[in-house]
N, C-alpha and C positions, 0 to 999 in steps of 0.2 A: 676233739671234744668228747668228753666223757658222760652219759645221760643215762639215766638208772631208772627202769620201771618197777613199780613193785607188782609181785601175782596178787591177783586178785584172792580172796580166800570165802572160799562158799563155806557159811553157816551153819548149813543144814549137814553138810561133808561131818564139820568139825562136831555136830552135834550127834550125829550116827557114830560115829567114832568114839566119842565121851560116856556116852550112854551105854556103849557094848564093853569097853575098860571098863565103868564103874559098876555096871553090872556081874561081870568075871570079878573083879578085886574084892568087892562087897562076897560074893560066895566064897573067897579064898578065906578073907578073913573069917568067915563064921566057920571055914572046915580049918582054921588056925594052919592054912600051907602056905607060913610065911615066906619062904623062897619064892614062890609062886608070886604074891605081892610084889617081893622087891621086882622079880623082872619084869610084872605090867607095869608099875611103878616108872622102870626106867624105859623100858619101852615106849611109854606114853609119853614119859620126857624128850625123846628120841624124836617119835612123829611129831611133838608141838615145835620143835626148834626150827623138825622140815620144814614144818607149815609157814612162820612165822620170818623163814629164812629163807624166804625163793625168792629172787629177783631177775629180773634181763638188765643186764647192762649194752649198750651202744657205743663203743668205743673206738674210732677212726673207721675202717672197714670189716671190723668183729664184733659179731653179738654173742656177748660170754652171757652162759645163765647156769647159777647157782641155785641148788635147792641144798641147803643145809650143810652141813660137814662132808659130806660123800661125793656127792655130786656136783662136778662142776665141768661144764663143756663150751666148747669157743668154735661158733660155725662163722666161714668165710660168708658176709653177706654178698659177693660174688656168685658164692654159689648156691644160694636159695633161688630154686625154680619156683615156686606154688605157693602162697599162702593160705588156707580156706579153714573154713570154722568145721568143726572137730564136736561130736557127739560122745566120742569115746570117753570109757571109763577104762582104759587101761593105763596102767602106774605112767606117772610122767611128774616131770618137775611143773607140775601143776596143783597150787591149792585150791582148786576151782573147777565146778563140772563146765562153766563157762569157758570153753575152748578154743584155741585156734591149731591148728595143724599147719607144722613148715615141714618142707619137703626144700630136702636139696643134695648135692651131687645127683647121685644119679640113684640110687636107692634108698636112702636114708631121710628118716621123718622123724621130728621131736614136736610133740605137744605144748603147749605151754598157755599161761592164763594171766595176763596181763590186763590190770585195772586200766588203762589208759591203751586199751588195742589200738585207735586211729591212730593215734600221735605212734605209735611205735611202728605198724606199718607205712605211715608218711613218710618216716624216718627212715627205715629200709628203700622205699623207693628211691627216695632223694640220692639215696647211694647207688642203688641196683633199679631202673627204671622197668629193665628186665622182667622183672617177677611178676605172675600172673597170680593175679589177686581175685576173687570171689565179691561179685558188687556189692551183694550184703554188705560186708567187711567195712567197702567204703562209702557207704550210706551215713 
């Protein structure tokens, strides 16, 4: 069975972000460095497709998660140790300062921000009972 979360997308993210592009492009234009444009231009195109294109999929004992054209990775839910919510602002296929942090093999950690966290960590367990989860989490 195949079950598709979407990231959650924080407003305030996309509106720091909107504000600091319109603000650089609006200057470009008035010094007419139209190259300059076109790359924030596609740049911004770039980060809204990110934003707009992050999902976790659940699919038999893999959770593939996609953030846009570039990114895409498929962790063994076998091997997730740790689930716990995540403060971090470092890059992650996350559209959301709303976090959770997966930890699995043995060094490796990816972030991710899913509008539906319970149902998707229920859903991991149900697979991996294993995983040690954060009570927050499942409150």
């Amino acid at each position: 069975m195949k079950t598709k979360y979407s990231s959650s997308i924080s407003m305030v993210l996309v509106a720091i972000i909107a504000l600091v592009f319109g603000v650089i492009i609006v200057l470009m234009v008035i010094d007419q460095a139209w190259l300059g444009v076109g790359v924030m231009v596609f740049t911004g195109l770039f980060l809204g497709q990110m934003f707009f294109n992050t999902s976790y999929t659940l699919e038999g004992s893999d959770l593939h998660i996609k953030c846009g054209l570039l990114y895409n990775r498929t962790i063994e839910v076998a091997s997730i140790r740790k689930i716990s919510k995540s403060d971090s602002i470092l890059a992650s296929p996350a559209a959301s300062f709303d976090r959770i942090s997966i930890a699995f093999n043995k060094f490796d950690e990816v972030l991710i921000s899913p509008k539906e966290k319970h149902q998707l960590i229920t859903a991991l367990l149900a697979i991996n009972p294993n995983i040690a989860v954060e009570k927050q989490l499942l409150a």
